[in-house]
PQR file of N, CA, C, O and H, with PARSE charges and radii, in Angstrom:
ATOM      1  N   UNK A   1     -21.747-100.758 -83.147 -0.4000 1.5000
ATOM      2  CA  UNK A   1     -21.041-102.012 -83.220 -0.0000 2.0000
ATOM      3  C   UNK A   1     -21.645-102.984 -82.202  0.5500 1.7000
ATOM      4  O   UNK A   1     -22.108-102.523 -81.159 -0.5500 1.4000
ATOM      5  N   UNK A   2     -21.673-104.574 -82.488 -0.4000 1.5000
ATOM      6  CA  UNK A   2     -22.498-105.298 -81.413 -0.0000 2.0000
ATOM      7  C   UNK A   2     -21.446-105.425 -80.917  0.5500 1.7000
ATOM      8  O   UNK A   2     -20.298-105.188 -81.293 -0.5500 1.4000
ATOM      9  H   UNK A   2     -21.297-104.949 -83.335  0.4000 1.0000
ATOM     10  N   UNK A   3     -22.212-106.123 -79.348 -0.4000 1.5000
ATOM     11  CA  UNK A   3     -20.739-106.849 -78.480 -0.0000 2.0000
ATOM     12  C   UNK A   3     -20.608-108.099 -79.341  0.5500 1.7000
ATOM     13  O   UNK A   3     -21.288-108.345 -80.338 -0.5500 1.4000
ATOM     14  H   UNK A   3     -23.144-106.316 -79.042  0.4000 1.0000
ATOM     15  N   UNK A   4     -19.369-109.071 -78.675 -0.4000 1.5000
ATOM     16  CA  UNK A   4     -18.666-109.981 -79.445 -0.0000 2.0000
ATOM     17  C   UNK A   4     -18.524-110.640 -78.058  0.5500 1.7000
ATOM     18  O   UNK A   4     -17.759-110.352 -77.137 -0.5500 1.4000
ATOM     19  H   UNK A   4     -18.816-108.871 -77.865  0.4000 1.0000
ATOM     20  N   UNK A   5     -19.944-112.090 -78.200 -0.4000 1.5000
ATOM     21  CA  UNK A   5     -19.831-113.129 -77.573 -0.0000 2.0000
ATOM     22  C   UNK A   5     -18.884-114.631 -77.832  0.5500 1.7000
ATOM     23  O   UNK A   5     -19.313-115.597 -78.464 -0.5500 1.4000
ATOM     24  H   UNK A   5     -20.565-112.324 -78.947  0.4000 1.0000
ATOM     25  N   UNK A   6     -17.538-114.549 -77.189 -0.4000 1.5000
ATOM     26  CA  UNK A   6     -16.821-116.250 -77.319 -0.0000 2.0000
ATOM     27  C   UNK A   6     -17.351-117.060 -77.196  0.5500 1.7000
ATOM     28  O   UNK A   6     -18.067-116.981 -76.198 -0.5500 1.4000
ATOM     29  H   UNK A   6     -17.190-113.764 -76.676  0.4000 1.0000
ATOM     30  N   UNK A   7     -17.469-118.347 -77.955 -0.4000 1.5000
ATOM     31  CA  UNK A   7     -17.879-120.294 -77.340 -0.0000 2.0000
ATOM     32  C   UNK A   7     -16.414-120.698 -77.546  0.5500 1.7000
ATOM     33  O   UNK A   7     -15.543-120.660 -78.415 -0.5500 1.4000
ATOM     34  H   UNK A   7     -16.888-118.410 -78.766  0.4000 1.0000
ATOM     35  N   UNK A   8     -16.572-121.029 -76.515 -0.4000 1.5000
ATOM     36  CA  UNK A   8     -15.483-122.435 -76.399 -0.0000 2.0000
ATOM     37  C   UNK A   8     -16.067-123.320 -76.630  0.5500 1.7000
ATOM     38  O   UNK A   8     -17.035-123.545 -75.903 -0.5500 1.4000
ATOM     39  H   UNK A   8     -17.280-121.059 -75.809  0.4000 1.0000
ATOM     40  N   UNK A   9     -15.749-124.303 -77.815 -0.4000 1.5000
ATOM     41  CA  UNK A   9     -16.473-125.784 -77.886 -0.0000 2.0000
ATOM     42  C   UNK A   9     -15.475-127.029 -77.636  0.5500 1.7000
ATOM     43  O   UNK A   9     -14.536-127.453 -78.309 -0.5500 1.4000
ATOM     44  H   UNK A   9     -14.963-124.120 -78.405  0.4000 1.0000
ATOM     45  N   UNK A  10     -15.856-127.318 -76.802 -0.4000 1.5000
ATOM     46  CA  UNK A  10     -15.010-128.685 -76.045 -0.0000 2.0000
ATOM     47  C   UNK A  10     -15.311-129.893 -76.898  0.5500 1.7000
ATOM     48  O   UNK A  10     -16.452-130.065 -77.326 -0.5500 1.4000
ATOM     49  H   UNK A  10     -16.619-126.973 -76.255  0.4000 1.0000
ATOM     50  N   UNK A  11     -14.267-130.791 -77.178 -0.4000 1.5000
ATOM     51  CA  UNK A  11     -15.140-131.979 -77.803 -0.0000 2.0000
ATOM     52  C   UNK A  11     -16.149-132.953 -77.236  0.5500 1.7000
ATOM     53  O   UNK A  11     -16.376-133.967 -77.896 -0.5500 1.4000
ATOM     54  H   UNK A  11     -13.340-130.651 -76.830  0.4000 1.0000
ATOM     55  N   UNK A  12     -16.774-132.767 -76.105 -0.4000 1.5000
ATOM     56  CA  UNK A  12     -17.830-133.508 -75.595 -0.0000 2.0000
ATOM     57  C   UNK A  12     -18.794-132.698 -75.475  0.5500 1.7000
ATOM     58  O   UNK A  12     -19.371-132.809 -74.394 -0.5500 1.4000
ATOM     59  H   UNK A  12     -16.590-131.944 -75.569  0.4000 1.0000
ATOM     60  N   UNK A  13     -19.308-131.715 -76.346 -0.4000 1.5000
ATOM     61  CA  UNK A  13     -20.431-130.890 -76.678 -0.0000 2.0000
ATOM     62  C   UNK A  13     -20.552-130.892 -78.454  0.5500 1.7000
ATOM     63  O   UNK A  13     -19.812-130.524 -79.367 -0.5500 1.4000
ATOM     64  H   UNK A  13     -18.839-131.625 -77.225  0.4000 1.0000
ATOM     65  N   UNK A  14     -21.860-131.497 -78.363 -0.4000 1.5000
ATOM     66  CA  UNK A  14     -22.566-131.248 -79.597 -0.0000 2.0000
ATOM     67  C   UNK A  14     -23.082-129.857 -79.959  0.5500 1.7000
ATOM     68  O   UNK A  14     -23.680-129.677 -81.020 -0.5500 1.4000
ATOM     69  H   UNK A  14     -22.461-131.796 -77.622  0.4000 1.0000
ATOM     70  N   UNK A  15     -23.075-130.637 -82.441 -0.4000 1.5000
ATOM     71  CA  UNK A  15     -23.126-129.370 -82.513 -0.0000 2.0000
ATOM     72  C   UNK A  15     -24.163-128.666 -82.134  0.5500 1.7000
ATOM     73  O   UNK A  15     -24.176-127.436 -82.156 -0.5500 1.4000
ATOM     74  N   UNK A  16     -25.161-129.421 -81.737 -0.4000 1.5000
ATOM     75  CA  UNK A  16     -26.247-128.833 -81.615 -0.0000 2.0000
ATOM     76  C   UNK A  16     -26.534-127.953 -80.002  0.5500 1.7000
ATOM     77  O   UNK A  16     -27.071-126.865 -79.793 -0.5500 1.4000
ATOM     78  H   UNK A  16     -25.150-130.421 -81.718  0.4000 1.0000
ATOM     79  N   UNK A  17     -26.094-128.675 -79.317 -0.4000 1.5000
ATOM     80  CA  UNK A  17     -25.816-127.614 -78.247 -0.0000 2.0000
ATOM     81  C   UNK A  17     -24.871-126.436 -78.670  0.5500 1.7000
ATOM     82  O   UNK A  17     -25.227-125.467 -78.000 -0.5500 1.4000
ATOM     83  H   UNK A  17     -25.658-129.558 -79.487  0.4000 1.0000
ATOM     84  N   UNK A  18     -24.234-126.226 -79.165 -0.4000 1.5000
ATOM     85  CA  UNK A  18     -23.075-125.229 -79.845 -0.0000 2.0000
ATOM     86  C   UNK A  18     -24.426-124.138 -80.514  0.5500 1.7000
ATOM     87  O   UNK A  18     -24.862-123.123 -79.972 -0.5500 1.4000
ATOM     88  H   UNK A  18     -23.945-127.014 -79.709  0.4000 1.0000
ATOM     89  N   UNK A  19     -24.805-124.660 -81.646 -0.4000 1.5000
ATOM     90  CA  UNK A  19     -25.841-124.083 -82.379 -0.0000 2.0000
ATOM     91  C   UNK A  19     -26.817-123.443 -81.505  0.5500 1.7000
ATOM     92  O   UNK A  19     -27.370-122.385 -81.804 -0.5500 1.4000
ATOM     93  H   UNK A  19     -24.452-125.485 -82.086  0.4000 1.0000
ATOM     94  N   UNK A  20     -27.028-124.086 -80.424 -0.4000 1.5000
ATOM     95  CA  UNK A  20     -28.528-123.773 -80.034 -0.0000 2.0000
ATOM     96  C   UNK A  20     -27.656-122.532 -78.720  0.5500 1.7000
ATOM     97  O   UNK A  20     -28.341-122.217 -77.747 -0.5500 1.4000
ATOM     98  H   UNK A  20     -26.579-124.945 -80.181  0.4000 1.0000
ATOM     99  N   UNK A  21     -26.845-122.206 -78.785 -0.4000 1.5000
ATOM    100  CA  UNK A  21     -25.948-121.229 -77.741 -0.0000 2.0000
ATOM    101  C   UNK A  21     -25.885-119.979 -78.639  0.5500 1.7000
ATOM    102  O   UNK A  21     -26.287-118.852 -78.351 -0.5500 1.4000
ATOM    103  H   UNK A  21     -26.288-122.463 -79.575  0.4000 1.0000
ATOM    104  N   UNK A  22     -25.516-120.240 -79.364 -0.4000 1.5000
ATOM    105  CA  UNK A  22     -25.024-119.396 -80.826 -0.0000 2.0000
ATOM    106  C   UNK A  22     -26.258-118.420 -81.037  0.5500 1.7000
ATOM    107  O   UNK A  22     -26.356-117.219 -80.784 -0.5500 1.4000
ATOM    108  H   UNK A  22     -25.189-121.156 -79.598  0.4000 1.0000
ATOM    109  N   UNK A  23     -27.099-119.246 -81.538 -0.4000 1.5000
ATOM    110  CA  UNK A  23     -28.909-119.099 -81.706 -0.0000 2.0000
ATOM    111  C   UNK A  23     -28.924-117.951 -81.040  0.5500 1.7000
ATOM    112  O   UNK A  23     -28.906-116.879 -81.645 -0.5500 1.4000
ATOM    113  H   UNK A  23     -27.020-120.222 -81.744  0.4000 1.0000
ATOM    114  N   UNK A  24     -28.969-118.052 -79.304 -0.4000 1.5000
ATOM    115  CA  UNK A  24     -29.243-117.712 -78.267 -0.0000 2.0000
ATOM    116  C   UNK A  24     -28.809-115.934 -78.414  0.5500 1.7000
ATOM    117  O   UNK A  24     -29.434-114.873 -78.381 -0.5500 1.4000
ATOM    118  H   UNK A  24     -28.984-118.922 -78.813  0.4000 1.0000
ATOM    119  N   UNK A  25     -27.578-116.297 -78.563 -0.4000 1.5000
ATOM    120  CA  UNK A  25     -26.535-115.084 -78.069 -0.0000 2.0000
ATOM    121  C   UNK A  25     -26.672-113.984 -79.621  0.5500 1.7000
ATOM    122  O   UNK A  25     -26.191-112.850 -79.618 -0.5500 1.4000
ATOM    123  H   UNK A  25     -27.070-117.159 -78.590  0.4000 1.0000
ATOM    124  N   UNK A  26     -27.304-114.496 -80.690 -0.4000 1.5000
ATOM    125  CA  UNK A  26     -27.489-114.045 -81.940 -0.0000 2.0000
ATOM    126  C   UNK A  26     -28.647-113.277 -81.689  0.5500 1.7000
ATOM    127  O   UNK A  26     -28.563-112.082 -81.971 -0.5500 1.4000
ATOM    128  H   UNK A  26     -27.695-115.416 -80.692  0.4000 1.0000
ATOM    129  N   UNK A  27     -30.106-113.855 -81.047 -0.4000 1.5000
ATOM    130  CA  UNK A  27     -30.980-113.020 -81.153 -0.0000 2.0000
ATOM    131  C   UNK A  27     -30.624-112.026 -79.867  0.5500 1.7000
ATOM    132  O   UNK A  27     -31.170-110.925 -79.929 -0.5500 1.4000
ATOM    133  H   UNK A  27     -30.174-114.826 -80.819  0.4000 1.0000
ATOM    134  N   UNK A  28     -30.017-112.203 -79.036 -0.4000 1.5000
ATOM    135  CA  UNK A  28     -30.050-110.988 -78.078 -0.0000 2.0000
ATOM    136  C   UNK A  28     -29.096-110.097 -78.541  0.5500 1.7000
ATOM    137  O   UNK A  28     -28.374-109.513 -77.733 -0.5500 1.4000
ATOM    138  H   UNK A  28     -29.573-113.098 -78.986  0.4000 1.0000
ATOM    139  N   UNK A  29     -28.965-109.856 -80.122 -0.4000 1.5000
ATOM    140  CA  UNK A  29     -27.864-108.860 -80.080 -0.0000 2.0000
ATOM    141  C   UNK A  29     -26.480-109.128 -80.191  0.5500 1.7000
ATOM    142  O   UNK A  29     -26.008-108.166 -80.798 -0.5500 1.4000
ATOM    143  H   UNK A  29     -29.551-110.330 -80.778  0.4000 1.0000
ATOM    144  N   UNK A  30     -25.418-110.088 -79.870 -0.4000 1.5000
ATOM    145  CA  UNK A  30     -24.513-110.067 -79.902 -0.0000 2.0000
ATOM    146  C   UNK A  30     -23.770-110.757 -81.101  0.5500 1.7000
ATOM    147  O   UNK A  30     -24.409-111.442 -81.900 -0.5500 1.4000
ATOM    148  H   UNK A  30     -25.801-110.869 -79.378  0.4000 1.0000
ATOM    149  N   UNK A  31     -22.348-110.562 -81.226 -0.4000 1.5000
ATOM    150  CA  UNK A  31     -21.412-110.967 -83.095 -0.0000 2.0000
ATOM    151  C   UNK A  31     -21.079-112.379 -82.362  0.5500 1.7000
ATOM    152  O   UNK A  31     -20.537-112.271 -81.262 -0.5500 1.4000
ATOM    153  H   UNK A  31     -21.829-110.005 -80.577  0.4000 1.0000
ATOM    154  N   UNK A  32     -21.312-113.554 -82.790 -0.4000 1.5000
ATOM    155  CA  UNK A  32     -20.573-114.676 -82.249 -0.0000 2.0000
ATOM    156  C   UNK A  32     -19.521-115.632 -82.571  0.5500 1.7000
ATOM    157  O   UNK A  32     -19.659-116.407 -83.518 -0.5500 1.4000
ATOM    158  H   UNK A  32     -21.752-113.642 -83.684  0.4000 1.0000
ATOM    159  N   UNK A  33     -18.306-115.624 -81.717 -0.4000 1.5000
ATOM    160  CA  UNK A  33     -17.337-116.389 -82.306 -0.0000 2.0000
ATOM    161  C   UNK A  33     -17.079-117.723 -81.779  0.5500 1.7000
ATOM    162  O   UNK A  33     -17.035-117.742 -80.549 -0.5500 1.4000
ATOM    163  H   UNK A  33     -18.194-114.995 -80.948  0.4000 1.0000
ATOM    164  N   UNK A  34     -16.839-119.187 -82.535 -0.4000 1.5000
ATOM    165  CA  UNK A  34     -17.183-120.159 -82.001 -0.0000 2.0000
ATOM    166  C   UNK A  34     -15.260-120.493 -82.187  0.5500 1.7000
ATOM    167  O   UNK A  34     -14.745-120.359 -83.298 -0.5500 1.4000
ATOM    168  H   UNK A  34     -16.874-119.171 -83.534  0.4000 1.0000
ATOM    169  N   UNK A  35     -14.523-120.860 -81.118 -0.4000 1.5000
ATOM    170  CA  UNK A  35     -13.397-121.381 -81.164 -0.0000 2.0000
ATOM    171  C   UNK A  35     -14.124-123.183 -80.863  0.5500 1.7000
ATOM    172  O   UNK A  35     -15.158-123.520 -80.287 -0.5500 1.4000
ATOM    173  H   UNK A  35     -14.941-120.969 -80.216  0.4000 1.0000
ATOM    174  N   UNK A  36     -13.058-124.002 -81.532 -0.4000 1.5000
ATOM    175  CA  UNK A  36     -13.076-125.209 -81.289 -0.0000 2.0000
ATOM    176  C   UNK A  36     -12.046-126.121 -80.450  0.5500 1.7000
ATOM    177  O   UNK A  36     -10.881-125.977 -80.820 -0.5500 1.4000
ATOM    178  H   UNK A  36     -12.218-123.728 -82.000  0.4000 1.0000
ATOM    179  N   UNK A  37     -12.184-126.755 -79.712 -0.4000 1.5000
ATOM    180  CA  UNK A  37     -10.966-127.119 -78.786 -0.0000 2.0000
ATOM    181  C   UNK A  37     -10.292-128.113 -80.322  0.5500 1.7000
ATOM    182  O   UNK A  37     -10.972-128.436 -81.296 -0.5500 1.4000
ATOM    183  H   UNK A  37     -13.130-126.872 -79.411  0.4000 1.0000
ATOM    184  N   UNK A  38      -8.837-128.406 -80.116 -0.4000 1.5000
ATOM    185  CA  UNK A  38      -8.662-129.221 -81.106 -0.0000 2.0000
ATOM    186  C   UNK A  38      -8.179-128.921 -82.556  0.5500 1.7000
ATOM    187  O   UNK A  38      -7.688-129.591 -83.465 -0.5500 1.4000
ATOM    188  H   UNK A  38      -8.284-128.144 -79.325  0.4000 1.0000
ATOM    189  N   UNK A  39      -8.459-127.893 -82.411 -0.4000 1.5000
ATOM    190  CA  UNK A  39      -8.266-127.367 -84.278 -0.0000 2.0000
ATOM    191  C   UNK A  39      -6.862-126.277 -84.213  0.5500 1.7000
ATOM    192  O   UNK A  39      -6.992-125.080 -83.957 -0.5500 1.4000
ATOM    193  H   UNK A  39      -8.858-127.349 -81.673  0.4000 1.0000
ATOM    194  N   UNK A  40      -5.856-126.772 -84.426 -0.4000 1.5000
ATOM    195  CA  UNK A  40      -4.679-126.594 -84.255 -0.0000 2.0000
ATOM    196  C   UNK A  40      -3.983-126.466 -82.587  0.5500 1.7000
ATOM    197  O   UNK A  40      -4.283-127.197 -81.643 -0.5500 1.4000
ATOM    198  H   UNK A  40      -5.750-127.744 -84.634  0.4000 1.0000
ATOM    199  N   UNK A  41      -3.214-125.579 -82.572 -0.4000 1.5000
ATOM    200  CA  UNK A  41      -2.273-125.833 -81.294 -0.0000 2.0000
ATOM    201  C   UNK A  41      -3.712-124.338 -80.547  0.5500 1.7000
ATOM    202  O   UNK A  41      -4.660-123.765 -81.086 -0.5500 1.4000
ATOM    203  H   UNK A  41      -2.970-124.985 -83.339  0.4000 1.0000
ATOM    204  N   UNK A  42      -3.145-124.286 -79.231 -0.4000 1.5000
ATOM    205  CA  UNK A  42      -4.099-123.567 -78.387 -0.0000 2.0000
ATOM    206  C   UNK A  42      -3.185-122.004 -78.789  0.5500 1.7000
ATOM    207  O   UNK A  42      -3.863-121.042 -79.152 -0.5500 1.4000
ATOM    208  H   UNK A  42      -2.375-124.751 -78.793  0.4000 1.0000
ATOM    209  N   UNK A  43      -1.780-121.871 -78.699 -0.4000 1.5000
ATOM    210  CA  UNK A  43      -1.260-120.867 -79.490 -0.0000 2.0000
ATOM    211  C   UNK A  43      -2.218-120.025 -80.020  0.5500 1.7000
ATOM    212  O   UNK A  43      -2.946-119.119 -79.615 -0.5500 1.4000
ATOM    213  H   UNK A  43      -1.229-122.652 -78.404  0.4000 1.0000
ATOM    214  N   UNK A  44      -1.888-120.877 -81.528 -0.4000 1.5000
ATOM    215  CA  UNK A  44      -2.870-120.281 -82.891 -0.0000 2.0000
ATOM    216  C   UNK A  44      -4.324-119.466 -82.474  0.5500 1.7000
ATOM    217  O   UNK A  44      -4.662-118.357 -82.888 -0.5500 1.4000
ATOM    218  H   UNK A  44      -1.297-121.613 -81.857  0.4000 1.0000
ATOM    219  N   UNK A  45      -5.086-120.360 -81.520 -0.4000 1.5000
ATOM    220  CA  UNK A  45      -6.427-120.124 -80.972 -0.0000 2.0000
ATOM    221  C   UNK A  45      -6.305-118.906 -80.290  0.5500 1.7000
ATOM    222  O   UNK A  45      -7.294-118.173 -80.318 -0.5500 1.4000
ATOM    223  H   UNK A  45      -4.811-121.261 -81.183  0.4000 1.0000
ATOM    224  N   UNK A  46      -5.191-118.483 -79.610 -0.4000 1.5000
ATOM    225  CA  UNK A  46      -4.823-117.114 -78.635 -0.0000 2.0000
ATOM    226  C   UNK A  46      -4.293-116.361 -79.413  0.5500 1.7000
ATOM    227  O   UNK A  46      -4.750-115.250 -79.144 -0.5500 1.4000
ATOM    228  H   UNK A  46      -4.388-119.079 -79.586  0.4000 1.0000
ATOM    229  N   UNK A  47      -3.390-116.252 -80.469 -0.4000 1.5000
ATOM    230  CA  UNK A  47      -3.088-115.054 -81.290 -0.0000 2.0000
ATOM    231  C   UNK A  47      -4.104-114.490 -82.251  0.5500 1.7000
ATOM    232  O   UNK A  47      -4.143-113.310 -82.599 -0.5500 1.4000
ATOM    233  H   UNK A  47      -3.018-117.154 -80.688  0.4000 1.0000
ATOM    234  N   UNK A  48      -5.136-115.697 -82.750 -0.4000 1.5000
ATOM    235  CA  UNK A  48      -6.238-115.318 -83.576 -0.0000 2.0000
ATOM    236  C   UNK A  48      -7.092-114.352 -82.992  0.5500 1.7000
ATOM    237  O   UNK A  48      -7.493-113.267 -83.414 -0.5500 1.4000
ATOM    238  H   UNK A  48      -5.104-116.656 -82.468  0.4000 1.0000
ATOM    239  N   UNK A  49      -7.403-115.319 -81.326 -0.4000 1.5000
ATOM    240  CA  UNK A  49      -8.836-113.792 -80.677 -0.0000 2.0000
ATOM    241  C   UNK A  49      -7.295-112.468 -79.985  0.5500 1.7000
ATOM    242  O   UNK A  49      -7.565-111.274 -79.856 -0.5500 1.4000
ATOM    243  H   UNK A  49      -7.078-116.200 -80.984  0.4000 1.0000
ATOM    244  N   UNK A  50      -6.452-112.787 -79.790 -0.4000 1.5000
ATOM    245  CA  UNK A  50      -6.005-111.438 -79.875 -0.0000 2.0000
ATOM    246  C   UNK A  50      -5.913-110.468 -81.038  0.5500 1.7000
ATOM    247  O   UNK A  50      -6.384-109.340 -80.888 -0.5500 1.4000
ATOM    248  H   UNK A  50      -6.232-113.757 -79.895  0.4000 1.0000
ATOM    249  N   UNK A  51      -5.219-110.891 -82.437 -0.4000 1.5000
ATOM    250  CA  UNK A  51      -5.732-109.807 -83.167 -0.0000 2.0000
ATOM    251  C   UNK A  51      -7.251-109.912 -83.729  0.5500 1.7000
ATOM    252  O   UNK A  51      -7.431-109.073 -84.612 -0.5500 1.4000
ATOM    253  H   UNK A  51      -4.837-111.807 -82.559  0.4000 1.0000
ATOM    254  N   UNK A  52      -8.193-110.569 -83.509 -0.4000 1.5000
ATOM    255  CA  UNK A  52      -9.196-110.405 -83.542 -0.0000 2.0000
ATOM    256  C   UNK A  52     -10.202-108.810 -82.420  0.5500 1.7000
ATOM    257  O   UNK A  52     -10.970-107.868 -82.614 -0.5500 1.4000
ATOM    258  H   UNK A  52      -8.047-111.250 -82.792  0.4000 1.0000
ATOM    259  N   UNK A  53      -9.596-109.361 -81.522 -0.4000 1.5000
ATOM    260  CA  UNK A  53     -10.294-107.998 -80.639 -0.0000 2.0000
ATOM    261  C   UNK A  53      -9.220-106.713 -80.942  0.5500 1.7000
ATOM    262  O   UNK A  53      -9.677-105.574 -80.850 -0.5500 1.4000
ATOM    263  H   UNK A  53      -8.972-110.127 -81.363  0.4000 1.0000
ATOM    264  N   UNK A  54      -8.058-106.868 -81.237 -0.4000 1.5000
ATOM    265  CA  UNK A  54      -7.304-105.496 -81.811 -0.0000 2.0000
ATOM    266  C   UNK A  54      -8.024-105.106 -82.771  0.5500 1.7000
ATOM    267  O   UNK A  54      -8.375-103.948 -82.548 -0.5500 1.4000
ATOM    268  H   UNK A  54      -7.687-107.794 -81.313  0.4000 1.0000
ATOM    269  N   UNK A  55      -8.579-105.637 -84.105 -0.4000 1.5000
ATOM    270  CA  UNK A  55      -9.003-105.122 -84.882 -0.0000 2.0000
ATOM    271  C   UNK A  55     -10.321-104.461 -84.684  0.5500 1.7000
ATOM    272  O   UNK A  55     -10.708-103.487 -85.329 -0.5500 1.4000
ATOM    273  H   UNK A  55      -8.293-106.578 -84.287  0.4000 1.0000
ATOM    274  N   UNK A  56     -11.090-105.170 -83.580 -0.4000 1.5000
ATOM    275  CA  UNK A  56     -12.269-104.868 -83.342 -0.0000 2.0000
ATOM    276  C   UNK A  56     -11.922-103.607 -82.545  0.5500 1.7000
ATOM    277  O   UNK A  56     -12.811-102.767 -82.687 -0.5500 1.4000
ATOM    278  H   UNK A  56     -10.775-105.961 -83.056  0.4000 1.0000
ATOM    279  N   UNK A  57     -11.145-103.287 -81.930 -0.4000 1.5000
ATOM    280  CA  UNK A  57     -11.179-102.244 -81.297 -0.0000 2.0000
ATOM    281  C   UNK A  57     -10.644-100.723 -82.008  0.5500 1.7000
ATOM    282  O   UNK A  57     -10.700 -99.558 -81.615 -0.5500 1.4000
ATOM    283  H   UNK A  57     -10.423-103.969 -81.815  0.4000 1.0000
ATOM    284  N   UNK A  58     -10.133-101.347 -83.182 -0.4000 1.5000
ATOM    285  CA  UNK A  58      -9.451 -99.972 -84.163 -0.0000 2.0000
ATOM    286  C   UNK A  58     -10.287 -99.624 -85.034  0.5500 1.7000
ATOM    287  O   UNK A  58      -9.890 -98.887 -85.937 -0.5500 1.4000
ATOM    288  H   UNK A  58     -10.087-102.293 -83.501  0.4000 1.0000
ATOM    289  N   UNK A  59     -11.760-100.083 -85.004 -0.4000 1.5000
ATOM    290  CA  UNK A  59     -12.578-100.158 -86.170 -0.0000 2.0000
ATOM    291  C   UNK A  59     -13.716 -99.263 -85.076  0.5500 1.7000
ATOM    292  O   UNK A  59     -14.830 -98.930 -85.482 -0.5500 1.4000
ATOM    293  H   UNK A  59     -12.082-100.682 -84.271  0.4000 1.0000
TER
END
């Protein structure tokens, strides 16, 4: 199983800086998940990577 690198993307970062992080963390091996600041409540954003890493960890 790879590791599982987070981005936080703030809205004063382009996508292309985003992309070119992503890029980065892709060829060395790692699964990458890009959260977006902004895209619903911060809630939603914390229950998602929590059962996100539960599942990753039962698998």
């Amino acid at each position: 199983m790879k590791p599982t690198r987070y981005i936080y993307r703030t809205c004063d970062q382009s996508d292309e800086e985003i992309n070119r992080q992503k890029d980065q963390y892709i060829k060395l091996g790692y699964r990458v998940v890009i959260y977006r600041e902004g895209e619903g409540d911060s809630n939603t954003a914390l229950l998602k990577l929590i059962k996100n890493h539960t599942y990753l960890q039962d698998t």
